[in-house]
N, C-alpha and C positions, 0 to 999 in steps of 0.2 A: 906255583901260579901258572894259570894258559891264560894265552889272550889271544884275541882278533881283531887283528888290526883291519879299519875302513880304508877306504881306498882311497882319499887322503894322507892315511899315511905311508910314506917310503916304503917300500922293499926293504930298505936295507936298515930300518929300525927293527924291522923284524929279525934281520939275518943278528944284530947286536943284540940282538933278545938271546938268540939261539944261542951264540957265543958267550952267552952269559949263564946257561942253562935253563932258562926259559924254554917251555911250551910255547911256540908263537907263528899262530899261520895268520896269513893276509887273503882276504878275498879275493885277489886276483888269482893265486894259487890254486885257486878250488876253481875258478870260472865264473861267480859268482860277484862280476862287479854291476848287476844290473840290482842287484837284492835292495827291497825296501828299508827303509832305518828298523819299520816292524820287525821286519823278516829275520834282520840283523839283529836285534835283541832277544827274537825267540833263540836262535841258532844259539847265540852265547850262553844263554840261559840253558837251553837242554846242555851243551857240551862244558858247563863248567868256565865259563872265560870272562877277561876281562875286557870291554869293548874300549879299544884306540879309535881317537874321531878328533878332525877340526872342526864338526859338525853340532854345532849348538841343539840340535832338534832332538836329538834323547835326552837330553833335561826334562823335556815336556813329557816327552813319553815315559820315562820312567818315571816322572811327579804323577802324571796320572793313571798309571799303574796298580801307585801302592803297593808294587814288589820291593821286597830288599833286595835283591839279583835280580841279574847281574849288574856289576859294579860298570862304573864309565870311567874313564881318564880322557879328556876335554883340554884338548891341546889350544889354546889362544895367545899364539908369541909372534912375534914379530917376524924375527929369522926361523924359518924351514927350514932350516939344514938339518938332515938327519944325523949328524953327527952331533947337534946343538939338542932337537929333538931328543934323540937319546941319552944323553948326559940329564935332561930334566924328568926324562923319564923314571933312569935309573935311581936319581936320588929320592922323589915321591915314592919308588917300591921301599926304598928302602928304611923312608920314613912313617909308610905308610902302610904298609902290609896287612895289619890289623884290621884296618878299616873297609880296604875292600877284601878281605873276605868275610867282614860278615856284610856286606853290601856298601856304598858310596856312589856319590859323582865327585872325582876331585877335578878341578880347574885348574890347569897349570898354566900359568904367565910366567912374563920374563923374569920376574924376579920372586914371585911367590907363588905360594901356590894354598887353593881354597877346597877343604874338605866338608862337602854335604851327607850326614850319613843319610841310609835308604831304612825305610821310605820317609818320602818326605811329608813334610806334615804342615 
């Protein structure tokens, strides 16, 4: 799996991506922290990824889409720590794998977490 993390999220979710074997650049990396949510979903979609956001606004845009890609992971927790971050991270890939690749938006909260497959309907 690759992902792209928005600029909401850490650096260093990213860098526990990598450490984990993950594909995982952040827009900052590229220079690209001015990029539209669009811009950000096309990008993910040409290169195969999965989009990291605190950013509720790609729900809309992928619901009115009607694409099944790219997938979203939809972070809404309390605590940012990217060390907290990455631990909820890791257990949704690991539950979750399936789902987004053939498309999702999952919601991950403090204690659960909500799988919409794509597209939505």
């Amino acid at each position: 799996m690759k992902f792209l993390a928005d600029m909401g999220v850490s650096p260093l979710t990213v860098k526990i991506l990598r450490e984990k074997g993950y594909n995982a650049i952040h827009l900052s990396e590229q220079g690209l922290m001015r990029m539209s949510d669009r811009e950000i979903v096309a990008k993910a979609k040409l290169e195969s990824r999965i989009i990291l956001t605190f950013d509720l606004d790609f729900t809309d845009l992928l619901a009115s889409s009607q694409n099944n890609l790219p997938s979203v992971i939809i972070f809404r927790l309390k605590t940012t720590i990217p060390s907290f971050v990455s631990s909820k991270l890791l257990t949704v890939l690991a539950e979750c794998s399936e789902n987004l690749n053939h498309g999702a938006i999952i919601i991950v909260e403090d204690y659960q977490y909500r799988v919409r497959n794509l597209p939505l309907k």
